[in-house]
mmCIF file as Biopython writes it, N, C-alpha, C and O atoms, coordinates in Angstrom:
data_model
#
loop_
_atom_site.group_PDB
_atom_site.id
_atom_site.type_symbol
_atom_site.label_atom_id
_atom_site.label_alt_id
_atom_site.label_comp_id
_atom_site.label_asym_id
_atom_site.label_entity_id
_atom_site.label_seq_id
_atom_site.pdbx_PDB_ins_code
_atom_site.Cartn_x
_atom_site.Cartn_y
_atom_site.Cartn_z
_atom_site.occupancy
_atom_site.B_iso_or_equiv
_atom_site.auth_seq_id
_atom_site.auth_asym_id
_atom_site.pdbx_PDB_model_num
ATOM 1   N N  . UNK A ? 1  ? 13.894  -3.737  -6.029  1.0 0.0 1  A 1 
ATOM 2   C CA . UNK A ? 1  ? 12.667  -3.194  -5.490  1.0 0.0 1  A 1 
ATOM 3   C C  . UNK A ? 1  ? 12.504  -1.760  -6.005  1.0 0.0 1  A 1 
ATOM 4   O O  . UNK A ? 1  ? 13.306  -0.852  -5.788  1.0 0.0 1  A 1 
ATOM 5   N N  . UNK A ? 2  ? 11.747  -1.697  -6.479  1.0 0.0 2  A 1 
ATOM 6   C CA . UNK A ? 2  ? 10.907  -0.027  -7.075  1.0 0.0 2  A 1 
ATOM 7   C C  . UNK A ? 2  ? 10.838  0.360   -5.861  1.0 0.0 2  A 1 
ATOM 8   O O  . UNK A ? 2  ? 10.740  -0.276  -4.812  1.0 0.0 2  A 1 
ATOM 9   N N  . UNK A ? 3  ? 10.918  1.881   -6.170  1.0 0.0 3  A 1 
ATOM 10  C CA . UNK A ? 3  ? 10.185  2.794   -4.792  1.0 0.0 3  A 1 
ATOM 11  C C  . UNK A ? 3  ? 9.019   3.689   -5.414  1.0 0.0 3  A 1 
ATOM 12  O O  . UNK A ? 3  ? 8.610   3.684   -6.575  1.0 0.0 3  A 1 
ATOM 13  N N  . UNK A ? 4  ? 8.658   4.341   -4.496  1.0 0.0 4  A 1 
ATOM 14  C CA . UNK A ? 4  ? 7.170   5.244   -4.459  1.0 0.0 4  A 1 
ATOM 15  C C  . UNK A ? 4  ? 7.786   6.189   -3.947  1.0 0.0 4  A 1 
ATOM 16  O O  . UNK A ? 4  ? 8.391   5.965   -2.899  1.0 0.0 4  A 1 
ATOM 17  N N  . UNK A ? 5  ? 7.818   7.590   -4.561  1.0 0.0 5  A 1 
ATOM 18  C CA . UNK A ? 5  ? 8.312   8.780   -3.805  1.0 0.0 5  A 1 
ATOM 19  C C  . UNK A ? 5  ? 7.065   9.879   -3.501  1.0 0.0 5  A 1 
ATOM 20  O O  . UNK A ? 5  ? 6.698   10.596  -4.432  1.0 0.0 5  A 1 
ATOM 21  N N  . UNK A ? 6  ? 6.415   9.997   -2.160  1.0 0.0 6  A 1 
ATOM 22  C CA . UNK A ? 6  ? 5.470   10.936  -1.477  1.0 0.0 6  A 1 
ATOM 23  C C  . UNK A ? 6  ? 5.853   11.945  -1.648  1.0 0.0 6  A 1 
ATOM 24  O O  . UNK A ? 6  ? 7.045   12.243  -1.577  1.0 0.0 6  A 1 
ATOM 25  N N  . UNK A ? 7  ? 4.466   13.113  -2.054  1.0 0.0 7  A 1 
ATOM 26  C CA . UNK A ? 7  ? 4.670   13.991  -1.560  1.0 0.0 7  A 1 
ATOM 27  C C  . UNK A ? 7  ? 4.543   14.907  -0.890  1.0 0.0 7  A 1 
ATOM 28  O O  . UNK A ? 7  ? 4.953   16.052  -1.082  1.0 0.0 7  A 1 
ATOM 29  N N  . UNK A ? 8  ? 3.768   14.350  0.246   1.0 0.0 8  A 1 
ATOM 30  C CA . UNK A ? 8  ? 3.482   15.177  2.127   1.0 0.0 8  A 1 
ATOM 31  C C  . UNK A ? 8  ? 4.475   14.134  2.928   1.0 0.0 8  A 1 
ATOM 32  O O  . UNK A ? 8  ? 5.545   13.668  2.537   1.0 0.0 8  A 1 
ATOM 33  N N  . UNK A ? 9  ? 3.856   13.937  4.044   1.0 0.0 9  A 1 
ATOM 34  C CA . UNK A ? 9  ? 4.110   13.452  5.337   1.0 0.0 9  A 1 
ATOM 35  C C  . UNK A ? 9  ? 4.147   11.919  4.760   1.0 0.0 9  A 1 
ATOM 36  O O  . UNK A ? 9  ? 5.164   11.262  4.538   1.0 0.0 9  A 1 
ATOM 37  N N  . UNK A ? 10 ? 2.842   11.527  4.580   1.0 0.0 10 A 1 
ATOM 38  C CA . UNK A ? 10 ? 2.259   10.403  4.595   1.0 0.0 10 A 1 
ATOM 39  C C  . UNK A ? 10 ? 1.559   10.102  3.534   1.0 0.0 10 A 1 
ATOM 40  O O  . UNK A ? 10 ? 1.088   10.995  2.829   1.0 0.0 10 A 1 
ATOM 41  N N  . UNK A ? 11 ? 1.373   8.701   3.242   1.0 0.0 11 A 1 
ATOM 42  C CA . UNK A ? 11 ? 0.380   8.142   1.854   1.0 0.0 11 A 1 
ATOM 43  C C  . UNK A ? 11 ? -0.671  6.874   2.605   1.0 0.0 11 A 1 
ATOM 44  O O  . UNK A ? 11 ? -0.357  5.948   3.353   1.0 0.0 11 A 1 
ATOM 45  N N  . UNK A ? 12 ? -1.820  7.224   2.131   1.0 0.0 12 A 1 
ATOM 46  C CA . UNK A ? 12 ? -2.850  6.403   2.937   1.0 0.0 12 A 1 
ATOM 47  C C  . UNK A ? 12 ? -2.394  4.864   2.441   1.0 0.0 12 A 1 
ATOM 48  O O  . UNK A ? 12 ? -1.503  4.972   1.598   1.0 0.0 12 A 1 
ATOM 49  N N  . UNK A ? 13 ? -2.731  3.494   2.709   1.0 0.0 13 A 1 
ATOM 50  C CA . UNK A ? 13 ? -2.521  2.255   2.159   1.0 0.0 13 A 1 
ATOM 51  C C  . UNK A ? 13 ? -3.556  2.125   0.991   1.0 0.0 13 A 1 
ATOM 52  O O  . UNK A ? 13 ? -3.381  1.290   0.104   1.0 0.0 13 A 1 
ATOM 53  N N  . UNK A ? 14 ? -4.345  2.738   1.001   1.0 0.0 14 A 1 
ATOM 54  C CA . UNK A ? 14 ? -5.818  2.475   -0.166  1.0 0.0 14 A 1 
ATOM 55  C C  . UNK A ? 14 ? -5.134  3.096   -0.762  1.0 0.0 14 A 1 
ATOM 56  O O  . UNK A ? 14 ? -4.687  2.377   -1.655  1.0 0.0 14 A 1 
ATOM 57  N N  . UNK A ? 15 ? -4.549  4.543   -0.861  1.0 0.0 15 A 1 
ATOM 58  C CA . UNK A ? 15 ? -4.350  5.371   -1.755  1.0 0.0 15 A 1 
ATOM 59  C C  . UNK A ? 15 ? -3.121  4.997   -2.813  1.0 0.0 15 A 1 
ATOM 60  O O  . UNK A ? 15 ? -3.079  5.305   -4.004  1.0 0.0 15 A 1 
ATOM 61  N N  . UNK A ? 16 ? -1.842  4.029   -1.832  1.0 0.0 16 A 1 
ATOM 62  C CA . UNK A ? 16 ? -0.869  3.841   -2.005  1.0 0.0 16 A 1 
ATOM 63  C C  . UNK A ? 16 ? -1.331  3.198   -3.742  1.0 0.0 16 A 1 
ATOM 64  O O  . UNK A ? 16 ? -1.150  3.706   -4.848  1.0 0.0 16 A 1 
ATOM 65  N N  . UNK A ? 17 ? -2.198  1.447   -3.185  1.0 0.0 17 A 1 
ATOM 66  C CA . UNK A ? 17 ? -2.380  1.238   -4.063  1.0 0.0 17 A 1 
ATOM 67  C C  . UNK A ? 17 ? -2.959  0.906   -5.519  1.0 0.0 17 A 1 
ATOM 68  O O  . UNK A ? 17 ? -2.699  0.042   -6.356  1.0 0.0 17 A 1 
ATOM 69  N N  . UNK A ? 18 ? -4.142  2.310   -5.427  1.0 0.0 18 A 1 
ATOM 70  C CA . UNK A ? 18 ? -4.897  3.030   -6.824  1.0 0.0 18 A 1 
ATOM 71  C C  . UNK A ? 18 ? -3.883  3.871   -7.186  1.0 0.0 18 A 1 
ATOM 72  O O  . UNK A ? 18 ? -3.953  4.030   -8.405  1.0 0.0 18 A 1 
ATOM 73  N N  . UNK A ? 19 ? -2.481  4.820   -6.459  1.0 0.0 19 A 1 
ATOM 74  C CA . UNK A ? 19 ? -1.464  5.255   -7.197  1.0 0.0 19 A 1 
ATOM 75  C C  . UNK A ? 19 ? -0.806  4.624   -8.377  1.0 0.0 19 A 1 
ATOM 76  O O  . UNK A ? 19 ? -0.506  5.058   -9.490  1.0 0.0 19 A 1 
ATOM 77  N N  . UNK A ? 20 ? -0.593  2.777   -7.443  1.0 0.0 20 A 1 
ATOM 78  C CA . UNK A ? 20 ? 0.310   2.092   -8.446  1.0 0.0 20 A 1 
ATOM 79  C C  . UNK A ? 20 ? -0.131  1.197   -9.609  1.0 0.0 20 A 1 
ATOM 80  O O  . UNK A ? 20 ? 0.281   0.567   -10.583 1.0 0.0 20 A 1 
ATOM 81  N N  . UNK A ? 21 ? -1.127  1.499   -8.972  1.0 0.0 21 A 1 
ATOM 82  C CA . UNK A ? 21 ? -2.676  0.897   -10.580 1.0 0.0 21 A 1 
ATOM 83  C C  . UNK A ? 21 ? -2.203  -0.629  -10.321 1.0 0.0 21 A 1 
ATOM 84  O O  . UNK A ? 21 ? -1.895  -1.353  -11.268 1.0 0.0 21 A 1 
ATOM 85  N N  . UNK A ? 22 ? -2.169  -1.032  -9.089  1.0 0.0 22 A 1 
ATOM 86  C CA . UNK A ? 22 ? -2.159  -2.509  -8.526  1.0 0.0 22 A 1 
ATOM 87  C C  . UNK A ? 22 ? -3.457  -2.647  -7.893  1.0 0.0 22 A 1 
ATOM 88  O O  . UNK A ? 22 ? -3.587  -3.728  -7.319  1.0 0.0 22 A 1 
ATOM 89  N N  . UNK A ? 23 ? -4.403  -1.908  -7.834  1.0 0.0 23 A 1 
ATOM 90  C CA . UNK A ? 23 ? -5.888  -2.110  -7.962  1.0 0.0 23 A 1 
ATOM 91  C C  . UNK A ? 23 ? -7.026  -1.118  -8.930  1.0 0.0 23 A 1 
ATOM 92  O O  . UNK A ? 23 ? -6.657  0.056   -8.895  1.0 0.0 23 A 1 
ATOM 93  N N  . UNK A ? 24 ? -7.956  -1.260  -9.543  1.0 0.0 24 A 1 
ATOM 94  C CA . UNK A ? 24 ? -8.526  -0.447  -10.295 1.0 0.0 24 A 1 
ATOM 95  C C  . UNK A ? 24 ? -9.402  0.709   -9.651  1.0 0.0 24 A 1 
ATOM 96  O O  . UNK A ? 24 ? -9.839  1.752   -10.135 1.0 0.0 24 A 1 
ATOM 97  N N  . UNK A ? 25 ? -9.515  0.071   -8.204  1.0 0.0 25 A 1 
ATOM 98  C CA . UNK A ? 25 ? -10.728 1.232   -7.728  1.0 0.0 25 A 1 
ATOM 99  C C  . UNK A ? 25 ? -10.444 0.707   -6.233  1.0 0.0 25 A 1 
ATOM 100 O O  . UNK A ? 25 ? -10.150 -0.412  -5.813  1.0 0.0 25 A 1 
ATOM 101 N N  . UNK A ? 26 ? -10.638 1.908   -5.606  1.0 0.0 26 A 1 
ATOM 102 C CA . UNK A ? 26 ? -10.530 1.782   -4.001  1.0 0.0 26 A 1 
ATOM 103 C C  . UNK A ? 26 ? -11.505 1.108   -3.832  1.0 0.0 26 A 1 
ATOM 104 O O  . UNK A ? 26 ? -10.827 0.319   -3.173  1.0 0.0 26 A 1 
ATOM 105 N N  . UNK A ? 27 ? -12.396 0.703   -3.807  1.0 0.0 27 A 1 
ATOM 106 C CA . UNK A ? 27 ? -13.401 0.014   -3.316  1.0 0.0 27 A 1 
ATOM 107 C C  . UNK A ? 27 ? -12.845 -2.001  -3.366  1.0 0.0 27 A 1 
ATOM 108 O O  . UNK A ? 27 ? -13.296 -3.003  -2.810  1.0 0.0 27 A 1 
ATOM 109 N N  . UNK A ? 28 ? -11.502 -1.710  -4.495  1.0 0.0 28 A 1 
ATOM 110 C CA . UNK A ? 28 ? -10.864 -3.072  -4.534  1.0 0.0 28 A 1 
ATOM 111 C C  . UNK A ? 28 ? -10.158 -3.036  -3.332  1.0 0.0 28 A 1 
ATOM 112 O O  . UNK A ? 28 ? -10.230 -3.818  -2.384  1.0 0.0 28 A 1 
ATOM 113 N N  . UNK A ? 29 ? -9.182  -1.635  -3.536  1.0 0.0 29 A 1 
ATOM 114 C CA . UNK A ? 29 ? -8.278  -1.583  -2.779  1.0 0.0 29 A 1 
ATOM 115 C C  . UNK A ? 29 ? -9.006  -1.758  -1.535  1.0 0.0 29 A 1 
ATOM 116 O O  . UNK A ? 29 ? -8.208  -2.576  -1.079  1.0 0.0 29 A 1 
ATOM 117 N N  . UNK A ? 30 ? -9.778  -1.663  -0.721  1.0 0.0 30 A 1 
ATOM 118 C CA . UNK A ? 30 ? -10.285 -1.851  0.651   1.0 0.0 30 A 1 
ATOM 119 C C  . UNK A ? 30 ? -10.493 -3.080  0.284   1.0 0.0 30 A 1 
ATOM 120 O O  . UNK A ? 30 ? -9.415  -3.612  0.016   1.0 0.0 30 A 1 
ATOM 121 N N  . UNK A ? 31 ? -11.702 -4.033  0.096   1.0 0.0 31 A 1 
ATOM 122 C CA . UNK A ? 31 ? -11.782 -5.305  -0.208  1.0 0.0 31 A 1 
ATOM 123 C C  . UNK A ? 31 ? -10.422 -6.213  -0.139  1.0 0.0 31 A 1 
ATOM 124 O O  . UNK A ? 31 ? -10.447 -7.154  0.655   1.0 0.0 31 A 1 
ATOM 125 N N  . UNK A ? 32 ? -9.250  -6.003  -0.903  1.0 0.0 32 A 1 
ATOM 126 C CA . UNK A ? 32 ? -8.063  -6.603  -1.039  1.0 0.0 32 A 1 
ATOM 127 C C  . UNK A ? 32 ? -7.270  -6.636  0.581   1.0 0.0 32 A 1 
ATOM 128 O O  . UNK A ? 32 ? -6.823  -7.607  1.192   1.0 0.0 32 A 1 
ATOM 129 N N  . UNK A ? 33 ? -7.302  -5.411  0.905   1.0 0.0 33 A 1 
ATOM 130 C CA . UNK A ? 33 ? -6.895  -4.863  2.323   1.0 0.0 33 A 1 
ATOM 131 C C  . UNK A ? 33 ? -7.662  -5.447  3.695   1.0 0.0 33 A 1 
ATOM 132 O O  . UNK A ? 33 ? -7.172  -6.074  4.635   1.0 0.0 33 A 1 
ATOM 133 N N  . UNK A ? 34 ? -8.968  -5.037  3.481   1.0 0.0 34 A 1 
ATOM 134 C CA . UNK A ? 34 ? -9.530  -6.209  4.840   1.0 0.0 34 A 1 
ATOM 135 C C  . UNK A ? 34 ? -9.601  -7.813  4.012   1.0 0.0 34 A 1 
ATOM 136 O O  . UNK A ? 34 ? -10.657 -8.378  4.298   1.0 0.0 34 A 1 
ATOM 137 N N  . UNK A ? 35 ? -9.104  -8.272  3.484   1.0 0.0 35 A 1 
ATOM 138 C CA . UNK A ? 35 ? -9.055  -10.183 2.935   1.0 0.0 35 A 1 
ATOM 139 C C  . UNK A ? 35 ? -7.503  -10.243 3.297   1.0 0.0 35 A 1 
ATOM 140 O O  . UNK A ? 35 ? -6.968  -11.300 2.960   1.0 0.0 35 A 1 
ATOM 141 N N  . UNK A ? 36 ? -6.710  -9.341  3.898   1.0 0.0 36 A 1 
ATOM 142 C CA . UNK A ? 36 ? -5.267  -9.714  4.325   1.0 0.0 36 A 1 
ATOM 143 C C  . UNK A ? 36 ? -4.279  -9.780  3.067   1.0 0.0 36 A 1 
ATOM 144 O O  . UNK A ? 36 ? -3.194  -10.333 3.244   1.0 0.0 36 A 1 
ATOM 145 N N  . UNK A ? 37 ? -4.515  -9.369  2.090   1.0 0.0 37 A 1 
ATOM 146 C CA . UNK A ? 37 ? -3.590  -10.001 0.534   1.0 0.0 37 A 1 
ATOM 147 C C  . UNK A ? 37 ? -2.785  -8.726  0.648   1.0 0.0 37 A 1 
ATOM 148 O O  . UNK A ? 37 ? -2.207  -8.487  -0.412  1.0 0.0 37 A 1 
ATOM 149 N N  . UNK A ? 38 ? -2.525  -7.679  1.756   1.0 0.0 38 A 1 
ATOM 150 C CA . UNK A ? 38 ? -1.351  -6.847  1.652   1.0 0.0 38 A 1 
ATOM 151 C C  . UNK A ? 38 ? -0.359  -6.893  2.776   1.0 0.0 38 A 1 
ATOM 152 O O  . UNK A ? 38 ? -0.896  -7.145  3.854   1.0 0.0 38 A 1 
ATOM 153 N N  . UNK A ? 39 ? 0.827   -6.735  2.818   1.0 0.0 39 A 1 
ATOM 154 C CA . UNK A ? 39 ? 1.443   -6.809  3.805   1.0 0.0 39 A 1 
ATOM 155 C C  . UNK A ? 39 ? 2.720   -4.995  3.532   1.0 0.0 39 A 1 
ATOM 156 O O  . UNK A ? 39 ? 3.510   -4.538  2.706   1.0 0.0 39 A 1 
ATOM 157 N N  . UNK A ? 40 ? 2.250   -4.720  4.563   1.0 0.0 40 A 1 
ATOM 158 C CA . UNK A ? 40 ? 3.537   -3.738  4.832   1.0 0.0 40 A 1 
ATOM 159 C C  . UNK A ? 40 ? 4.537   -3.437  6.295   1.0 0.0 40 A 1 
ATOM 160 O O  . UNK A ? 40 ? 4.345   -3.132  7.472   1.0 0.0 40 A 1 
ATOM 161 N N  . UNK A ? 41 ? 5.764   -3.754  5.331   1.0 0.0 41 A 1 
ATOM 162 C CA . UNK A ? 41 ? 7.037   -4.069  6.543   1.0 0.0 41 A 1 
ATOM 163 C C  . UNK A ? 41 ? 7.089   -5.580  6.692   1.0 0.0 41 A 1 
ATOM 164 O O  . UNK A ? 41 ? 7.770   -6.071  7.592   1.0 0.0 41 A 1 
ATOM 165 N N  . UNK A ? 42 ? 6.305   -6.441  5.733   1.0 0.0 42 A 1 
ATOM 166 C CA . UNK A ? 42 ? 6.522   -7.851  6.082   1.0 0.0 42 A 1 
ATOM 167 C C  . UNK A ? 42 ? 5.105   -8.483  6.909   1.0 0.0 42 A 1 
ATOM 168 O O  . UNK A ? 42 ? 4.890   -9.652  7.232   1.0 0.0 42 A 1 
ATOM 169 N N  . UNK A ? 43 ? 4.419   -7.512  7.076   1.0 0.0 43 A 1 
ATOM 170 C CA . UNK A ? 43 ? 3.594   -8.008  8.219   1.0 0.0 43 A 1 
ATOM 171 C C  . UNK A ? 43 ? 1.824   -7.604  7.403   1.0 0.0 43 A 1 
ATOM 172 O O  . UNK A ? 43 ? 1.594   -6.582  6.756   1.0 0.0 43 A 1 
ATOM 173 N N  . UNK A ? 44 ? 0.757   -8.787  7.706   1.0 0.0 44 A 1 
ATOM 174 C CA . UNK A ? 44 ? -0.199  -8.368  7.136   1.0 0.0 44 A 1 
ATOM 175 C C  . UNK A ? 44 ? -0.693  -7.622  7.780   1.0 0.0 44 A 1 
ATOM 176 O O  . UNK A ? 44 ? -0.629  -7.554  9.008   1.0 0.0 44 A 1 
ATOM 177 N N  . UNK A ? 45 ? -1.521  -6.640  6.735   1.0 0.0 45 A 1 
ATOM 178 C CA . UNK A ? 45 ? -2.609  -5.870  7.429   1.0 0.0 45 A 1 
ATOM 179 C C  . UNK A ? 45 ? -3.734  -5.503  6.794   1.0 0.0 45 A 1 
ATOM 180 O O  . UNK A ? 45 ? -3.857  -5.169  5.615   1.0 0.0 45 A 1 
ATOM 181 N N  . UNK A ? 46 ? -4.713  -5.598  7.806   1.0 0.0 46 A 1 
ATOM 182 C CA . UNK A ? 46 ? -6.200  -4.724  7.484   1.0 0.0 46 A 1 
ATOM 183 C C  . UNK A ? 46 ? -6.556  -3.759  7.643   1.0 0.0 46 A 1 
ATOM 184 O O  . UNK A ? 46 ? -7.768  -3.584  7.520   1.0 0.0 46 A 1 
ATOM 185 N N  . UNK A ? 47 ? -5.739  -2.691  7.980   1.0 0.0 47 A 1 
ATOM 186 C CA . UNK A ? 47 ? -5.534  -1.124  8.483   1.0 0.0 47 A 1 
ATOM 187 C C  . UNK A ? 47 ? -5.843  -0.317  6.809   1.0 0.0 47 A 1 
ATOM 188 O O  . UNK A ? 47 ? -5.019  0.370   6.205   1.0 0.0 47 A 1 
ATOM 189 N N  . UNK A ? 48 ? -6.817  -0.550  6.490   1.0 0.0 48 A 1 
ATOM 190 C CA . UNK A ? 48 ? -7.284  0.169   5.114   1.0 0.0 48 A 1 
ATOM 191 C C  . UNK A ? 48 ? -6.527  1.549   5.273   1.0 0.0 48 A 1 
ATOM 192 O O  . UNK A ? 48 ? -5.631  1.786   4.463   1.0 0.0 48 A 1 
ATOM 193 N N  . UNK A ? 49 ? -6.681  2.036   5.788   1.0 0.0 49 A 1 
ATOM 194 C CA . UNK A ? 49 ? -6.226  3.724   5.874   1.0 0.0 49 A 1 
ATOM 195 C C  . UNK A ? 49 ? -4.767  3.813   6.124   1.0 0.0 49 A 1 
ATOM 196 O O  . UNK A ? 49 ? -4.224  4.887   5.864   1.0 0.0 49 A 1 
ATOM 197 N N  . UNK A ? 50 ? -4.044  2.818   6.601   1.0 0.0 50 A 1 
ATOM 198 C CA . UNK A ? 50 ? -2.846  2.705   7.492   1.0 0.0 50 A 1 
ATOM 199 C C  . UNK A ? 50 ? -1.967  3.715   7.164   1.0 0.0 50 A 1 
ATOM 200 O O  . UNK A ? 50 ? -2.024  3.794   5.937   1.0 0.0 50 A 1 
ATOM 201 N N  . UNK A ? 51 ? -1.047  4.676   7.658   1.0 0.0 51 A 1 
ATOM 202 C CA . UNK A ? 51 ? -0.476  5.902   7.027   1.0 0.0 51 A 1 
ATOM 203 C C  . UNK A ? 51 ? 0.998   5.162   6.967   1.0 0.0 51 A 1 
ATOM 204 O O  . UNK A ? 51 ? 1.541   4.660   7.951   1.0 0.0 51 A 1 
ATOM 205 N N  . UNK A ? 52 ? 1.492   5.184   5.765   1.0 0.0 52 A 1 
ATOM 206 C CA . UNK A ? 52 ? 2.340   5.089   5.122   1.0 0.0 52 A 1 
ATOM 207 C C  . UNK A ? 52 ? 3.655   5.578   4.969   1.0 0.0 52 A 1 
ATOM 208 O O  . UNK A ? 52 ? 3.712   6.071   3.842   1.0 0.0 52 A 1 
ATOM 209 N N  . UNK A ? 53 ? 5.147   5.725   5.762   1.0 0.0 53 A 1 
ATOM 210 C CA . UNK A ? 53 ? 5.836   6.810   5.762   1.0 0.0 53 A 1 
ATOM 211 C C  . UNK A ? 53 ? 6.906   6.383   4.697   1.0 0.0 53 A 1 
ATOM 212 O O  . UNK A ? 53 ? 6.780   5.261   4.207   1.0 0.0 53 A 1 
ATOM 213 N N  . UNK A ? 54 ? 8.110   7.304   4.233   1.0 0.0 54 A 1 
ATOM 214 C CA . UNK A ? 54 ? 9.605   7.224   3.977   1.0 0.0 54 A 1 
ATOM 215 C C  . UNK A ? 54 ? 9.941   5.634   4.701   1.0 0.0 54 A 1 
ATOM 216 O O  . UNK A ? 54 ? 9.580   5.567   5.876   1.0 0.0 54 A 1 
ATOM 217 N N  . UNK A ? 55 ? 10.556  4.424   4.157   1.0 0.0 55 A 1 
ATOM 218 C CA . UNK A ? 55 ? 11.522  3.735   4.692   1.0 0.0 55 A 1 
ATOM 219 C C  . UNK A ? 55 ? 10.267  2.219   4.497   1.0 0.0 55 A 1 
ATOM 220 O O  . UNK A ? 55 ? 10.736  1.083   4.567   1.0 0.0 55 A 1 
ATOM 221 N N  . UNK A ? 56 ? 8.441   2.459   4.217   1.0 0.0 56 A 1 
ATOM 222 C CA . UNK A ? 56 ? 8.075   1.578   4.212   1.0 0.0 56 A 1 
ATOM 223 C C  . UNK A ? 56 ? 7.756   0.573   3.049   1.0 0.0 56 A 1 
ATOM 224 O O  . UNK A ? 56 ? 7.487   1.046   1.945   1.0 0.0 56 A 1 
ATOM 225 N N  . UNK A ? 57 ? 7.767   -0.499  3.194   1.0 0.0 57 A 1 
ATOM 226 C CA . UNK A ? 57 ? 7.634   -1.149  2.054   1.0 0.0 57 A 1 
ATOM 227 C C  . UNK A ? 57 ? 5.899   -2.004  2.368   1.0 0.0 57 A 1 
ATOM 228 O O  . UNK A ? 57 ? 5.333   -2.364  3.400   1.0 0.0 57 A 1 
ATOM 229 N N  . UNK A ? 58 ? 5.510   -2.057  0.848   1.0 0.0 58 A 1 
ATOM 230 C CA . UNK A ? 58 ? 4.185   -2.789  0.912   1.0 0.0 58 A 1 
ATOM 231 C C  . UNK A ? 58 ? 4.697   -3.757  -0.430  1.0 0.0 58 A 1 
ATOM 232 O O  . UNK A ? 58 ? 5.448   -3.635  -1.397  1.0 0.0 58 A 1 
ATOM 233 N N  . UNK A ? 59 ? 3.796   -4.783  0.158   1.0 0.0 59 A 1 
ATOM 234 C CA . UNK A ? 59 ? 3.731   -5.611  -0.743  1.0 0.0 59 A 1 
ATOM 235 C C  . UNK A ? 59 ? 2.566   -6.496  -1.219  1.0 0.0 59 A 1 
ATOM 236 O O  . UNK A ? 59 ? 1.897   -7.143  -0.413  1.0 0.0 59 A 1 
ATOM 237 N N  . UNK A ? 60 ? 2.284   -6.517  -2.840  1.0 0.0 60 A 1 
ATOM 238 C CA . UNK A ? 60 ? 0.724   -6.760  -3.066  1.0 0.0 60 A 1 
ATOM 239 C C  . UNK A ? 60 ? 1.068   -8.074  -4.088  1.0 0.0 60 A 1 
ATOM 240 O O  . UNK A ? 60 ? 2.008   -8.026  -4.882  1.0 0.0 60 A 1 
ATOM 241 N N  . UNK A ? 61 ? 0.386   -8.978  -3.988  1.0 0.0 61 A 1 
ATOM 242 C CA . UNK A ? 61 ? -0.053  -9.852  -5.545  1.0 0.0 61 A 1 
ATOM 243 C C  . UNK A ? 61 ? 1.630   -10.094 -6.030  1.0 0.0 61 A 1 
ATOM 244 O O  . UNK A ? 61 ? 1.794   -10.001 -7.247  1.0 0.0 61 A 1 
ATOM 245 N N  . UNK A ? 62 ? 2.693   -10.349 -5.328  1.0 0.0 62 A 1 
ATOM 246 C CA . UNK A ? 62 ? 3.709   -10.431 -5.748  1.0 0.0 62 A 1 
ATOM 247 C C  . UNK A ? 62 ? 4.416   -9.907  -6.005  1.0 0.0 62 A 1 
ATOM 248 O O  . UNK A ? 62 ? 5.453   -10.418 -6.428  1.0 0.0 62 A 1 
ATOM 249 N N  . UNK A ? 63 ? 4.211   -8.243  -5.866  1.0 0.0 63 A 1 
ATOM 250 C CA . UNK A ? 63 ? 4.817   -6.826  -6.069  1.0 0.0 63 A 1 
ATOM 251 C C  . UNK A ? 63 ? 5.203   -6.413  -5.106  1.0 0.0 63 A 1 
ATOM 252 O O  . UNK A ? 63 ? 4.510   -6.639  -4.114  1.0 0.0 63 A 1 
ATOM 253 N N  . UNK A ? 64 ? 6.728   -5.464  -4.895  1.0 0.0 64 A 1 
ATOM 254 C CA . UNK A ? 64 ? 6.845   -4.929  -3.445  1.0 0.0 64 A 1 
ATOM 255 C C  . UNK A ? 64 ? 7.458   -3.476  -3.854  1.0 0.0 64 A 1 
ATOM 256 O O  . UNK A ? 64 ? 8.343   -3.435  -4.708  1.0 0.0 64 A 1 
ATOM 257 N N  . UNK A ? 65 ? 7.100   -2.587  -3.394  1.0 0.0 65 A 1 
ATOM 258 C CA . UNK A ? 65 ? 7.171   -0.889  -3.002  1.0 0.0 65 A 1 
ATOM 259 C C  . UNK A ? 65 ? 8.032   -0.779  -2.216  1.0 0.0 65 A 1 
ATOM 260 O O  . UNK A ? 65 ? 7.877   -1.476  -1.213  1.0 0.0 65 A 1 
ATOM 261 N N  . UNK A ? 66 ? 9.370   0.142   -2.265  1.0 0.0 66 A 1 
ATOM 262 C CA . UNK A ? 66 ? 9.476   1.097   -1.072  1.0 0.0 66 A 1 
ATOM 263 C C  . UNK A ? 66 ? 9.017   2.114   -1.076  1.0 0.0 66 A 1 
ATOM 264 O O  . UNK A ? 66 ? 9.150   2.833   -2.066  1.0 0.0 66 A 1 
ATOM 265 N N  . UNK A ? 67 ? 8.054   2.681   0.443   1.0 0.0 67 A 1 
ATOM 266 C CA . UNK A ? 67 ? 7.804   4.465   0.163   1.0 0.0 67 A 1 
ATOM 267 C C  . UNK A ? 67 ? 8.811   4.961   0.107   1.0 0.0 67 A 1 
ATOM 268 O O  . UNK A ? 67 ? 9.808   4.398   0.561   1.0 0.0 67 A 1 
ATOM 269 N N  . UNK A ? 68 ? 8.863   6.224   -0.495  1.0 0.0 68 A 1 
ATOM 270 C CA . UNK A ? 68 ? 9.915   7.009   0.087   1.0 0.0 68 A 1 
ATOM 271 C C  . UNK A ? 68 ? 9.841   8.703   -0.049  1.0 0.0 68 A 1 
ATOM 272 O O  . UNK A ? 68 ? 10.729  9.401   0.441   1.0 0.0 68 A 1 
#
C-alpha cells in the first residue's frame, strides 16, 4: 500500500483524490464520491468533503492510500 503524506491537520476527500490524479477534476471527484465508488477505512462514503487524517486509508477504482 502507497501512502499520501499531508501537510496540515487534514486533507479534504475531493482534494485527496485530484492530488492522486485518480480523478481529473473535482467535479469527478464529487460525482465519483456521492455514486459511493470510494471507501475510506473500509467503509463507503458520500461525505465529499470528509476530512481526512494520519492513519486513514481510501480506496478508489482498485487503488488504496494510506494518509499519513
Amino acid at each position: 500500500m502507497e501512502a499520501f503524506i499531508i501537510e496540515g491537520e487534514y486533507i479534504q476527500l475531493n482534494q485527496l483524490l485530484k492530488a492522486l490524479f485518480w480523478v481529473g477534476t473535482g467535479g469527478e471527484a464529487m460525482l465519483r464520491i456521492s455514486q459511493g465508488e470510494v471507501q475510506v477505512n473500509g467503509v463507503v462514503t458520500t461525505v465529499k468533503r470528509k476530512k481526512l487524517y494520519p492513519g486513514d486509508t481510501v480506496s478508489f477504482n482498485g487503488q488504496t492510500i494510506l494518509v499519513q
